[in-house]
C-alpha positions as CSV (number, residue, x, y, z in Angstrom):
1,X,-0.6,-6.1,3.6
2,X,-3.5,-5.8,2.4
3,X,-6.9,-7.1,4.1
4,X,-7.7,-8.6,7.9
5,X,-10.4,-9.7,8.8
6,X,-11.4,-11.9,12.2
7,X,-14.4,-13.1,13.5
8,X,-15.9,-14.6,17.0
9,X,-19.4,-15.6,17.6
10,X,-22.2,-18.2,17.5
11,X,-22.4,-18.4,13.6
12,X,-20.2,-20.5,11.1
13,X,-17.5,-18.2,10.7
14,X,-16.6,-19.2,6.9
15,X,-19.1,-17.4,5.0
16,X,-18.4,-13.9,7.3
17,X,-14.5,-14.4,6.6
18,X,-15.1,-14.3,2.7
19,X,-17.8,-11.4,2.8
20,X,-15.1,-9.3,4.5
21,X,-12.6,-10.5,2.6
22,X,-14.5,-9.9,-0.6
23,X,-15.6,-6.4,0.7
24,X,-12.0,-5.8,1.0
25,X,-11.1,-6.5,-2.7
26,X,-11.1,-3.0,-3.8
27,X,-7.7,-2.8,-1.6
28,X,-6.0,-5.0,-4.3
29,X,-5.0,-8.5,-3.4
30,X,-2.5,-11.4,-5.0
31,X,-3.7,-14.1,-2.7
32,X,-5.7,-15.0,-0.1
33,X,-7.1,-17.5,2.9
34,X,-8.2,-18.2,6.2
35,X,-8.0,-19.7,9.4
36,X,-10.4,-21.5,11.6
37,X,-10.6,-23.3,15.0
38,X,-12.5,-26.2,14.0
39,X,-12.9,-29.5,16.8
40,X,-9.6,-27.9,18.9
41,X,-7.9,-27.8,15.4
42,X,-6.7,-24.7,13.3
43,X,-7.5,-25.4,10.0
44,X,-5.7,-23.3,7.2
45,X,-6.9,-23.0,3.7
46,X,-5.2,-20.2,1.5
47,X,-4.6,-19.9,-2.4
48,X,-2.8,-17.7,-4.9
49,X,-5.3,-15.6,-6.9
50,X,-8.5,-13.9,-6.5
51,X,-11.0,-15.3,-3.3
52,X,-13.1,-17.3,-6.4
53,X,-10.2,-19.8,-6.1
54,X,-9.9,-20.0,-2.1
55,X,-13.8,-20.7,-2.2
56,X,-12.9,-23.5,-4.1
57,X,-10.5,-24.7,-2.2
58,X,-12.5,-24.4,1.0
59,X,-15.6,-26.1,-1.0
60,X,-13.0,-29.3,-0.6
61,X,-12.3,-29.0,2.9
62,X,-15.8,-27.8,4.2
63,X,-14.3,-26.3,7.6
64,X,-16.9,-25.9,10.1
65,X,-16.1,-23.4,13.1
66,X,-17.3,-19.8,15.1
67,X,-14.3,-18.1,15.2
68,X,-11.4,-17.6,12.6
69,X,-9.6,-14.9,10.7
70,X,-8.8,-14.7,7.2
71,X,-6.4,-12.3,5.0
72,X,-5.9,-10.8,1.8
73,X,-2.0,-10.7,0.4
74,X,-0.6,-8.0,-1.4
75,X,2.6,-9.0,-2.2
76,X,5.4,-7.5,-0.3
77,X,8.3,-9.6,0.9
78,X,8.0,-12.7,-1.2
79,X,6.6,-13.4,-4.4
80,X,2.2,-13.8,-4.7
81,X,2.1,-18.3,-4.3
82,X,-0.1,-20.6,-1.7
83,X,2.8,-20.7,0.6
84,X,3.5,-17.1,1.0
85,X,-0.4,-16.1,1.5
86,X,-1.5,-15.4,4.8
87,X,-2.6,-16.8,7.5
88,X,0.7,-18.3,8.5
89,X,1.7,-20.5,11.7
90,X,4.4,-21.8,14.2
91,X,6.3,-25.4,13.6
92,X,3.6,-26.9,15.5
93,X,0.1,-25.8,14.2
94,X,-0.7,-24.7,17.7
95,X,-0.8,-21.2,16.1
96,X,-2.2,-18.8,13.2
97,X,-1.6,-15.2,12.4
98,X,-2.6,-12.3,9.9
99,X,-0.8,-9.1,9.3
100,X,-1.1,-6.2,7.5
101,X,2.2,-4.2,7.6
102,X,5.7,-4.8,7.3
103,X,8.4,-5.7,10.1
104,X,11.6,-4.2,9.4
105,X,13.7,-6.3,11.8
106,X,12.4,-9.8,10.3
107,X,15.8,-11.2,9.3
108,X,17.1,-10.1,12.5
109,X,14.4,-12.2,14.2
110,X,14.3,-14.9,11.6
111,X,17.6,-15.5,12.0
112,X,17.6,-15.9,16.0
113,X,14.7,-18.1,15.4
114,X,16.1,-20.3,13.0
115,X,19.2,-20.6,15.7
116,X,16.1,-21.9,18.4
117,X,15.3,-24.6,15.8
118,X,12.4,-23.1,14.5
119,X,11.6,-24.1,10.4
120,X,10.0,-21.3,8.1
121,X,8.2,-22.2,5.0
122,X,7.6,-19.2,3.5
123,X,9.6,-15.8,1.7
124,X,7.4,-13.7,4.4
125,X,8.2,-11.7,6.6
126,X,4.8,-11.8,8.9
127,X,6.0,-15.5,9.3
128,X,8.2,-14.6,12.2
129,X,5.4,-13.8,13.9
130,X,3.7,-16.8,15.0
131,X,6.9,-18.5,15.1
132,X,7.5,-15.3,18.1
133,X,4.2,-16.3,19.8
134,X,4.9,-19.9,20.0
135,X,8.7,-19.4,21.1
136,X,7.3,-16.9,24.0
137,X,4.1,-18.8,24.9
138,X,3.3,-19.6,28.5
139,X,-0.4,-20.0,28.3
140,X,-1.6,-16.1,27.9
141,X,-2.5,-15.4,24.4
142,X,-2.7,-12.0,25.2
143,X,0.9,-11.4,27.3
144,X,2.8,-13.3,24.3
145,X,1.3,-11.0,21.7
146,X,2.3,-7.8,24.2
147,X,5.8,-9.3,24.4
148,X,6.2,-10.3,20.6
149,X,4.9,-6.6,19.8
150,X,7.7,-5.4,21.7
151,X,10.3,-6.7,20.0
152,X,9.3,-5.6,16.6
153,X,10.6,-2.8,14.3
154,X,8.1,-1.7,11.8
155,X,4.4,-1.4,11.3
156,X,1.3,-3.7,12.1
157,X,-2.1,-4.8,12.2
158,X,-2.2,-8.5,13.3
159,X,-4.7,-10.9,14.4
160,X,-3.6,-14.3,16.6
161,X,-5.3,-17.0,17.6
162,X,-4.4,-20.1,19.1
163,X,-5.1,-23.9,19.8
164,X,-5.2,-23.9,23.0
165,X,-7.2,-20.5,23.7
166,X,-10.0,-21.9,21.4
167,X,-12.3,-19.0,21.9
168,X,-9.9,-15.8,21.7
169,X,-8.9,-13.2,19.3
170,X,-5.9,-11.4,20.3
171,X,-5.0,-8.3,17.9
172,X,-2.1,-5.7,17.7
173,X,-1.7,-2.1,16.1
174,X,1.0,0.0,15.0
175,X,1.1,2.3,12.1
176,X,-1.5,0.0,9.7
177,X,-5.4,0.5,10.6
178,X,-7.4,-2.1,12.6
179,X,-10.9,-2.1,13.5
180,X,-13.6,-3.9,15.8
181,X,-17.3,-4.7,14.9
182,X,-19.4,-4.8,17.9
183,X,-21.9,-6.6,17.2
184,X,-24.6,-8.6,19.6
185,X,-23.0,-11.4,21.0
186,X,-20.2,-11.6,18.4
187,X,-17.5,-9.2,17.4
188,X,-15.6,-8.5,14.1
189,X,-11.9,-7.6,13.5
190,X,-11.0,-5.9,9.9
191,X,-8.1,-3.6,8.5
192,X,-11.2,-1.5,7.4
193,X,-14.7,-0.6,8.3
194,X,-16.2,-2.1,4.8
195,X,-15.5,-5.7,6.1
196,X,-18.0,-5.1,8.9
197,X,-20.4,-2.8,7.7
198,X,-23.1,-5.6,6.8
199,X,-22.8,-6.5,10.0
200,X,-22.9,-3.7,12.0
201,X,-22.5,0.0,12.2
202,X,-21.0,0.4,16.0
203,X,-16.9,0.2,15.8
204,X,-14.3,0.6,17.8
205,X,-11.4,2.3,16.1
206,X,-7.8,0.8,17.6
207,X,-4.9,3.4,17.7
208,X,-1.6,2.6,17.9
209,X,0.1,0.6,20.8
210,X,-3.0,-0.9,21.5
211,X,-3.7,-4.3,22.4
212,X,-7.1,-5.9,21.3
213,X,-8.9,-9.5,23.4
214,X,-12.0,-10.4,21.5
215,X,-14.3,-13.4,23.2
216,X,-17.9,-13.9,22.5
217,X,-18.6,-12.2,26.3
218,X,-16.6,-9.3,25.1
219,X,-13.6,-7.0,24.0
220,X,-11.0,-5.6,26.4
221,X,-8.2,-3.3,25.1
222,X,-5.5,-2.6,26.7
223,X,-2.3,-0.4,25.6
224,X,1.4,-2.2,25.4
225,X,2.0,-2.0,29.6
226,X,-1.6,-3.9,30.2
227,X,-3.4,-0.8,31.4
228,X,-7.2,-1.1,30.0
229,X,-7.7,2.0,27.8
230,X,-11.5,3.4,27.2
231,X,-12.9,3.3,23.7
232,X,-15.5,5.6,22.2
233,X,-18.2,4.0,19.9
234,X,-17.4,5.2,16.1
235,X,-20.8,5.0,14.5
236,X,-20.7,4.7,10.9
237,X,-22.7,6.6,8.7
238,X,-21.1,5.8,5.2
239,X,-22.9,3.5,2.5
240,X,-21.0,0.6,1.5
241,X,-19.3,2.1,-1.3
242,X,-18.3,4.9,0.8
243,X,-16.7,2.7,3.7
244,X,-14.5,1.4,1.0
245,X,-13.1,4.6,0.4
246,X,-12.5,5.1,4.0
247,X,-15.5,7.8,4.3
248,X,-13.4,9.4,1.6
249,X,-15.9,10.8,-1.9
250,X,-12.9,9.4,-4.1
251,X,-10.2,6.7,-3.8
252,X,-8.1,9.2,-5.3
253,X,-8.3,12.0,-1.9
254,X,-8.3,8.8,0.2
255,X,-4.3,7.6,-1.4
256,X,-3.4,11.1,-1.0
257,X,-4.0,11.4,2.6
258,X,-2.2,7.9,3.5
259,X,1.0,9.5,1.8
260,X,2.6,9.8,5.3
261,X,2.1,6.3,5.6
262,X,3.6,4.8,2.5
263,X,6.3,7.3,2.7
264,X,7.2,6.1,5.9
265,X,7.1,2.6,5.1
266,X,9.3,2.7,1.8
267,X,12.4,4.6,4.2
268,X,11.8,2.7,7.3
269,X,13.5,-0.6,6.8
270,X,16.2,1.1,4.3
271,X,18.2,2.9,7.4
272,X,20.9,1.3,9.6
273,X,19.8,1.0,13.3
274,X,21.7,4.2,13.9
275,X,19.6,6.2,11.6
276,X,22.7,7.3,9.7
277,X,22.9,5.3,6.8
278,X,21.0,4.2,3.8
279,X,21.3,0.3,3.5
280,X,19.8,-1.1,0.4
281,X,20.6,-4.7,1.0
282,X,18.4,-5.7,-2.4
283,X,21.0,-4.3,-4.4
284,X,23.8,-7.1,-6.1
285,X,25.6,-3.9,-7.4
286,X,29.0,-4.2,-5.8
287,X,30.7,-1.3,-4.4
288,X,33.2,-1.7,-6.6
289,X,30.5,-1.6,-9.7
290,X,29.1,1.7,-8.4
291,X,32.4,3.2,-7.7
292,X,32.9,2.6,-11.5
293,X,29.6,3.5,-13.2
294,X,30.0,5.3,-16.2
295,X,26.2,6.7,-16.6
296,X,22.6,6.4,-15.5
297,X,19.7,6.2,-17.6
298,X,16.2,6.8,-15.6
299,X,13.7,5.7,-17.8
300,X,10.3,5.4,-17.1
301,X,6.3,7.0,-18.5
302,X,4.0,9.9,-17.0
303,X,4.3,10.1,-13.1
304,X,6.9,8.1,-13.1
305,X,9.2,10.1,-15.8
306,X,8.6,12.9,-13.4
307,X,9.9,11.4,-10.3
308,X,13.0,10.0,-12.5
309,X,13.5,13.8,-13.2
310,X,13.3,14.4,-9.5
311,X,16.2,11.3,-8.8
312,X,18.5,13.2,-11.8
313,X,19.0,15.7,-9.7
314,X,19.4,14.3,-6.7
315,X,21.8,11.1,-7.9
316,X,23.7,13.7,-9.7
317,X,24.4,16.4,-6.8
318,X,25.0,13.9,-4.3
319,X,27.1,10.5,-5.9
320,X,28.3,12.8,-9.3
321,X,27.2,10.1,-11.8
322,X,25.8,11.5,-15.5
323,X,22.1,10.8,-15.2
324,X,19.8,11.1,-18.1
325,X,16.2,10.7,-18.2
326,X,14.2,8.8,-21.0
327,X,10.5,8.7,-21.8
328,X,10.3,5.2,-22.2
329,X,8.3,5.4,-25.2
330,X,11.7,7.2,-26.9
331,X,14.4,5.6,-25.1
332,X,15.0,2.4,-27.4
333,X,14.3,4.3,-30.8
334,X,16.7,6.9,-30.5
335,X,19.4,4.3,-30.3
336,X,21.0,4.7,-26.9
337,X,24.5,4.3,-26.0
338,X,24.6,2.1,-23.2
339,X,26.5,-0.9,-22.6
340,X,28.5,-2.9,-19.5
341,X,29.5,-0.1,-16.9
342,X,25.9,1.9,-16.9
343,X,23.2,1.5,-14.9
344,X,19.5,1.7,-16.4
345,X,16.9,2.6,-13.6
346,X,13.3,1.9,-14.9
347,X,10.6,2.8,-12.7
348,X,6.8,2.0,-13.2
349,X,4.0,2.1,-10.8
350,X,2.5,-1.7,-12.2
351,X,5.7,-2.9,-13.1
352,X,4.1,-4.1,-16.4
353,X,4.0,-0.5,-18.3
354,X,5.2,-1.9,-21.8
355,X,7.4,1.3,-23.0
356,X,9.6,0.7,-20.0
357,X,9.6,-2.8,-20.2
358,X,10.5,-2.9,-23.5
359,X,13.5,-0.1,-22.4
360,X,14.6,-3.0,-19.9
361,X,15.3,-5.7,-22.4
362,X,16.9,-3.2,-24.1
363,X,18.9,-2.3,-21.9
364,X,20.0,-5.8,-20.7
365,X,20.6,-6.8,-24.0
366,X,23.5,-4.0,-24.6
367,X,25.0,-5.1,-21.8
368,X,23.8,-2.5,-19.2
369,X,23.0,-3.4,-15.3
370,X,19.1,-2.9,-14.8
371,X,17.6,-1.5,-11.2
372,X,13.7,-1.4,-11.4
373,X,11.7,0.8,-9.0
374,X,8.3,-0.6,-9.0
375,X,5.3,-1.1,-6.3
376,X,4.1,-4.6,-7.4
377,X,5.8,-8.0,-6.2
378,X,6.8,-10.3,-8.9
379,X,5.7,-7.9,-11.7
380,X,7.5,-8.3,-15.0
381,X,9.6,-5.3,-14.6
382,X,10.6,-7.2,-11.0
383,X,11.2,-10.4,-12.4
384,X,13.4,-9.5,-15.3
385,X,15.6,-6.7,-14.2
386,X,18.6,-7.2,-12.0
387,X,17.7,-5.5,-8.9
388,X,14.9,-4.0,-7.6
389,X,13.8,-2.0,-5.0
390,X,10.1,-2.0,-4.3
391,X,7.6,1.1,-3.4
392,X,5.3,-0.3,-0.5
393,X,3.0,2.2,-1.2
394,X,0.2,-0.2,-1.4
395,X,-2.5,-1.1,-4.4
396,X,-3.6,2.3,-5.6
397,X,-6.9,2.7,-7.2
398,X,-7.4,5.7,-8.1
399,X,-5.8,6.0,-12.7
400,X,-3.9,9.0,-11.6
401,X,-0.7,8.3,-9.3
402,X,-0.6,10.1,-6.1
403,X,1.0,8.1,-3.4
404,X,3.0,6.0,-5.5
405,X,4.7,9.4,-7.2
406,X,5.8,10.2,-3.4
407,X,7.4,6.4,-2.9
408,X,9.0,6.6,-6.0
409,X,10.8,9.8,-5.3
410,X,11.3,8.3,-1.8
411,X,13.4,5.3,-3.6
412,X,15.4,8.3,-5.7
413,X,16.5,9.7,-2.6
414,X,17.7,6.2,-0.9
415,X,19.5,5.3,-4.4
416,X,21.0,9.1,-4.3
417,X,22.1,8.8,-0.9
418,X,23.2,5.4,-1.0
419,X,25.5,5.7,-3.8
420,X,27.1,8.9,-2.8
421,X,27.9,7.1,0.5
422,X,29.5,4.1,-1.5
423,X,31.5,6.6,-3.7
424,X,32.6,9.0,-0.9
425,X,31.1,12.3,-2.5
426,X,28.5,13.1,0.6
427,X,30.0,14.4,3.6
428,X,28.4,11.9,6.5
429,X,27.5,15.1,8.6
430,X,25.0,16.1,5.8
431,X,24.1,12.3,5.0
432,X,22.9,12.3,8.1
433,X,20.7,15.5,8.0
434,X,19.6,13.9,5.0
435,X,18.3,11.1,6.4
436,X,17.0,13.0,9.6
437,X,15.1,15.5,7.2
438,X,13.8,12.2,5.0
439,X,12.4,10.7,8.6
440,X,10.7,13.7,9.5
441,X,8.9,14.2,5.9
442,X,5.5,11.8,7.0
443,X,4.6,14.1,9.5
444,X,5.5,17.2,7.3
445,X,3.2,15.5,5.3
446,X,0.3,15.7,7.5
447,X,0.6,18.6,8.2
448,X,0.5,19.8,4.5
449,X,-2.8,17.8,4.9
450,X,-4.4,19.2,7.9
451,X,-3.2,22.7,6.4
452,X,-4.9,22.2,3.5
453,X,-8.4,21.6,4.6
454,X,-9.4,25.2,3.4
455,X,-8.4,24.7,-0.2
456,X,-11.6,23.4,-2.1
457,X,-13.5,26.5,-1.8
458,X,-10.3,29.0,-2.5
459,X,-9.8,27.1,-5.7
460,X,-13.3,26.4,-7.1
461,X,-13.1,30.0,-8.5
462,X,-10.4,28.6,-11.1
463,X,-13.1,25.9,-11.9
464,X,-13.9,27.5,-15.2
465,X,-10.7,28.6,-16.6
466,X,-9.5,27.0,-19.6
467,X,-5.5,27.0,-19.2
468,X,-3.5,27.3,-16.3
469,X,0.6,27.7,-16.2
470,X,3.0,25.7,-13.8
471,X,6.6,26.9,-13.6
472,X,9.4,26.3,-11.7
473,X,13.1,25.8,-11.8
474,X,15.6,22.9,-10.4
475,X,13.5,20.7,-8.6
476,X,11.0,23.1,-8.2
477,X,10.4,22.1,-11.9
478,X,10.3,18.3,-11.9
479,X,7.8,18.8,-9.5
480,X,5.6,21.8,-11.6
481,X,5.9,18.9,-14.4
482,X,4.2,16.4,-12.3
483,X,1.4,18.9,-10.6
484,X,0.9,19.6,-13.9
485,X,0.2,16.6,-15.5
486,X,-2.0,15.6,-12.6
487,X,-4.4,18.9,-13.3
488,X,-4.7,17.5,-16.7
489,X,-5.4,14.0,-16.2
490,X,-8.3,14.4,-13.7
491,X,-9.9,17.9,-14.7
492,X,-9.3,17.9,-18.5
493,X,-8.1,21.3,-18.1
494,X,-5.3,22.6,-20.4
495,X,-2.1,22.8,-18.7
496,X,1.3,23.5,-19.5
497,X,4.3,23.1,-17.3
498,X,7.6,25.5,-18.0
499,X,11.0,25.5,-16.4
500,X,10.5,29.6,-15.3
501,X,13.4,30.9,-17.6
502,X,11.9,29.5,-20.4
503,X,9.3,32.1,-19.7
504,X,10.4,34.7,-21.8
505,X,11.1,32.7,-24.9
506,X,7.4,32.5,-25.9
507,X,5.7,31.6,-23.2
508,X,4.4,35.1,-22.1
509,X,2.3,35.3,-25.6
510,X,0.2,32.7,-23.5
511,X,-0.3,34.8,-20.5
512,X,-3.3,37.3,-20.6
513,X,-6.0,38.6,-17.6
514,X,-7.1,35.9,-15.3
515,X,-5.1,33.2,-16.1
516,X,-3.9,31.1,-13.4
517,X,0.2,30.7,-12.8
518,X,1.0,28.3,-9.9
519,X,4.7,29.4,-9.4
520,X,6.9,26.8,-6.9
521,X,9.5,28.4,-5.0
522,X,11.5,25.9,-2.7
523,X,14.6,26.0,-3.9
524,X,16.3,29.5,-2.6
525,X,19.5,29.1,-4.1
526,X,17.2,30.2,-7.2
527,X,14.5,31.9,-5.0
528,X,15.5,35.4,-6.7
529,X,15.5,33.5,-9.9
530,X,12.1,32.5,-9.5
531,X,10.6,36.3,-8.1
532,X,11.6,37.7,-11.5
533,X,9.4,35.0,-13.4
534,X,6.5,35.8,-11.5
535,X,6.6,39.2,-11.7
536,X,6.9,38.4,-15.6
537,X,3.8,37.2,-15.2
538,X,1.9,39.3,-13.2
539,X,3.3,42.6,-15.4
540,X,0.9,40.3,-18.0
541,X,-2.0,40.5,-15.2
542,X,-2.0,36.2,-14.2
543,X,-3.6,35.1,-10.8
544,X,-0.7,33.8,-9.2
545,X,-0.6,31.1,-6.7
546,X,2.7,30.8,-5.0
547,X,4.1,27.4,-3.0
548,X,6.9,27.6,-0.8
549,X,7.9,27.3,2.7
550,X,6.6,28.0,5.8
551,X,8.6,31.7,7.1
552,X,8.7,33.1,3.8
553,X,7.0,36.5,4.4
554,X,8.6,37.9,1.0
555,X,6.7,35.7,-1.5
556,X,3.3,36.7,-0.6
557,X,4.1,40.2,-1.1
558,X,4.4,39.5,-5.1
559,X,1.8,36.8,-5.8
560,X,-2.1,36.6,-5.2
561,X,-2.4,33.8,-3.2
562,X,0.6,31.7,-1.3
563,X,0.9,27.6,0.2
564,X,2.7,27.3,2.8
565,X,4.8,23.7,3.6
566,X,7.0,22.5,6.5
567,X,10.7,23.9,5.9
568,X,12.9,20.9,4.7
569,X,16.2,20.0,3.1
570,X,15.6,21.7,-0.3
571,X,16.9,18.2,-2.0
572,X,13.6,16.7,-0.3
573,X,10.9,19.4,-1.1
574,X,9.4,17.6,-3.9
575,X,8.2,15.1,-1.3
576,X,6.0,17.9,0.2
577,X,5.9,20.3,-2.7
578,X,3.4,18.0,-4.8
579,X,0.8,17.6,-2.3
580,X,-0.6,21.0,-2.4
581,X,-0.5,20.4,-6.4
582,X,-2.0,16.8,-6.4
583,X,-5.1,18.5,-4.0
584,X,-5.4,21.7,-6.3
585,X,-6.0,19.1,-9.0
586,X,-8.4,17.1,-7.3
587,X,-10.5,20.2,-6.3
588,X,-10.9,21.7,-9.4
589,X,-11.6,18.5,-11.2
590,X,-14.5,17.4,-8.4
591,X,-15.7,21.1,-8.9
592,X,-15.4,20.8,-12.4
593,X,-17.9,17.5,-12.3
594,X,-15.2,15.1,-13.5
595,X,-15.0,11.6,-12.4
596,X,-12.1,11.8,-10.1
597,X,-11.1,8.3,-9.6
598,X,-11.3,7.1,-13.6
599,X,-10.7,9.9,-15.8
600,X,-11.7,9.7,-19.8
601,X,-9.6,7.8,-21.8
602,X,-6.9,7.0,-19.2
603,X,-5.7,3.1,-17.9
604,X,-4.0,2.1,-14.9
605,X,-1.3,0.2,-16.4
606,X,-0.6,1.2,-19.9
607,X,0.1,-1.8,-21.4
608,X,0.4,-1.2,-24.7
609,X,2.5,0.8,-26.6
């Protein structure tokens, strides 16, 4: 991932690459480059950094051309460098290809490849795809591309072109965005409608399975069999600043709503081909080694504290290991003991956060094995701990975490599950649901989403109050933690978060008439528990907004207002649990006139201490 763009008409096709790719900057990007057809010749220029640095580059070379395609990298397999960027091609330069995505079954394919005698170059996995194209080439652009999309696991958008077809663009979709410009007498491919929207307002949006030719007499599309499928025109009405947020008001409701996606994405390529194990081959951790772990420490800041909350109690019920979780701004002044036989788990967002970091070289300095869980490629976290599994959830713009929160808790569940396979302490039956229920959460997901479209005006009336109460308890918890944290980072409303026993040992002083208690109430083993705290709360006269899963008839009976979500494996509810919470917190801060997207006071990364 991150960017595509592709053009093919009458005009040089340079400047239009790097005005897309530019318009696509708000995406976040490590490298980036482009291809042209120039005098029956692809020339490739790409380069490491921002596009200031490919301009220069391409200010040496001067490529002249009308059709091309150019890309914008954010690092996933491979660290950010000129070799790794896109666009990438065969052994024999006959060939050049962008992708946004990421192909599960690339080593698979790599390897068979390398057996043909083909020679990669790069860390990538996109690279396997023009090496594909040119393996399966027989002089149709457009039936290699259906062929190679066939024999890929994993999600897509790329762009092809070829030598020998010198005025074609062939594109692909599954599972990543892709759209076409129509323009007059020339046609634009991008990953997102701001690339084209100085050019034209007229679009054709491509769904998955779909197959994309692009000439200067035309586009055809056809679906994966070769039947010619019938496009309506999407007419954009957005500004420019709008189209980058995807028609979305804030960047912050756009992450949330591609949570399916990213969730989906950070699983996908972590199962067997069976579906009924957790393979995490990034991890040097011998079985032996996890067998024999003493403890866990999670450490992390913020969001990412919460979700290490969530992974205690999931690495502890399912591979019985001690966990303990660490702010990281604590963890090395309290004097930890850790040494050789623990495992310290430091998760940040921007892999640079310098609490945790600092916990890290702790850490490896008593002697302690270091996993990081982080979404950025060759961040420092990444490059100095052990191991590290990554978060694709993509750059993320908005200060307050939404969709990295739901990777991360994603990569608590593979860790938990994986180790409780190595240590024998899951049964494989309920591994398995595990890992069914875990597939099955992206489309839970949307329908949270779709469900939710109602929400805004229900909660503007809590707009104007000036504290608001989260409990919880098990999970439920972690999770009231987190939705809390989000209401106060992007409304400036006070809010406290309590685990629900904790209720009666102050707490209720707080509660008075009108103030609002969202009570979560997923995990039924407590779900009697949890009843008895909110009707604590409502003997005080609080507005009660209950969350908890669809069938339950019983909770509505005792609070003022009830979310429903999909039914899951209660391990997995925090997954779905936060999304109502992350929107509550969004609505009330928009109707509260706050600035959504970069909240007072707040950064990014934090890194300082």
């Amino acid at each position: 991932m991150c960017g595509i763009v592709g053009y093919v008409g009458s005009k040089s096709v340079v400047p239009i690459l790097l005005d897309g790719l530019k318009k696509l900057e708000y995406r976040g990007y490590d490298s980036a480059g482009v291809a042209v057809i120039e005098k029956s010749k692809i020339l490739v220029v790409k380069s490491v950094g921002k596009i200031a640095k490919l301009e220069e580059k391409i200010d040496a070379y001067t490529p002249e051309g009308n059709i091309g395609i150019g890309h914008t990298r954010w690092a996933t397999h491979g660290r950010p460098s000129d070799i790794n960027s896109h666009p990438h091609m065969d052994c024999t330069g006959k060939f050049a290809v962008v992708h946004n995505g990421i192909i599960e079954n690339y080593l698979e394919l790599k390897e068979w490849l390398e057996s043909e005698g083909h020679e990669f170059v790069s860390e990538t996995d996109t690279e396997v795809l023009p090496h594909l194209i040119e393996h399966f080439y027989r002089g149709n652009l457009e039936e290699t591309v259906r062929e190679v999309a066939k024999k890929l696991d994993g999600s897509y958008a790329m762009v092809v072109m070829a030598k020998k077809e010198p005025g074609k663009l062939v594109a692909a979709r599954k599972d990543s965005p892709l759209v076409v410009g129509l323009g007059q007498g020339e046609y634009f491919l991008a990953s997102d409608i701001p690339a084209t929207l100085a050019h034209t307002r007229d679009n054709y949006i491509i769904n998955d399975g779909e197959i994309v030719v692009i000439t200067k007499k035309g586009i055809k599309v056809t679906d994966m069999e070769g039947h010619e499928v019938k496009k309506e025109v999407f007419h954009v009405e957005w500004d420019a600043i709008a189209a980058e947020k995807g028609g979305y008001p804030h960047f912050m409701l756009k992450e949330i709503y591609e949570q399916p996606k990213v969730i989906r994405e950070t699983f996908s390529s972590r199962l067997s081909e069976d579906n009924k194990e957790v393979i995490l081959k990034e991890l040097s951790l011998t079985p032996n080694e996890i067998k024999n772990l003493h403890n866990i420490f999670i450490v992390a800041c913020g969001t990412a504290y919460h979700a290490g909350m969530v992974g205690e109690y999931v690495i502890e019920e399912l591979a019985r290991i001690p966990v303990t979780v660490d702010i990281a701004s604590e963890f090395r002044y309290r004097k930890p003991i850790i040494g050789k036989g623990d495992l310290v788990i430091v998760i940040s967002q921007s892999g640079e956060t310098a609490d945790t970091l600092a916990a890290l070289r702790e850490s490896k300095k008593a002697g302690a094995k270091v996993l990081a869980v982080t979404n950025v490629v060759s961040s420092s976290v990444a490059r100095e701990a052990d191991d590290v599994l990554y978060t694709w959830a993509g750059p993320e713009i908005a200060v307050a975490s939404t969709k990295a929160y739901s990777t991360q808790l994603i990569a608590m569940f593979l860790i938990g599950i994986y180790f409780a396979q190595v240590r024998g302490t899951i049964d494989k039956a309920y591994a398995e649901q595990l890992i069914t229920e875990m597939r099955e959460l992206p489309d839970k997901a949307d329908t949270i989403l779709e469900d939710m479209a109602g929400l805004e005006s229900f909660l503007k009336k809590y707009a104007e109050c000036q504290n608001t109460f989260f409990i919880g308890r098990g999970l439920d918890y972690a999770v009231a933690m987190e939705g809390c944290l989000k209401l106060k980072e992007i409304s400036y409303m006070h809010a406290e978060a309590y685990a629900a026993g904790e209720l009666k040992h102050g707490t209720l002083a707080l509660i008075e008439d009108g103030v609002p208690v969202v009570a979560l109430a997923t995990q039924m083993d407590l779900y009697d528990k949890i009843v008895s705290n909110i009707k604590e709360v409502k003997a005080r006269d609080a507005q009660v907004i209950g969350v908890t899963f669809k069938g339950n008839e019983e909770l509505k009976k005792v609070v003022d207002h009830v979310v429903y979500i999909p039914k899951t494996e209660r391990l997995l509810a925090p997954v779905l649990t936060v999304i109502p919470l992350q929107l509550l917190a969004y609505h009330i801060a928009v109707a509260r006139g706050c600035d959504v997207d970069k909240p007072r006071n707040l950064a990014k990364s934090v890194t300082v201490e």
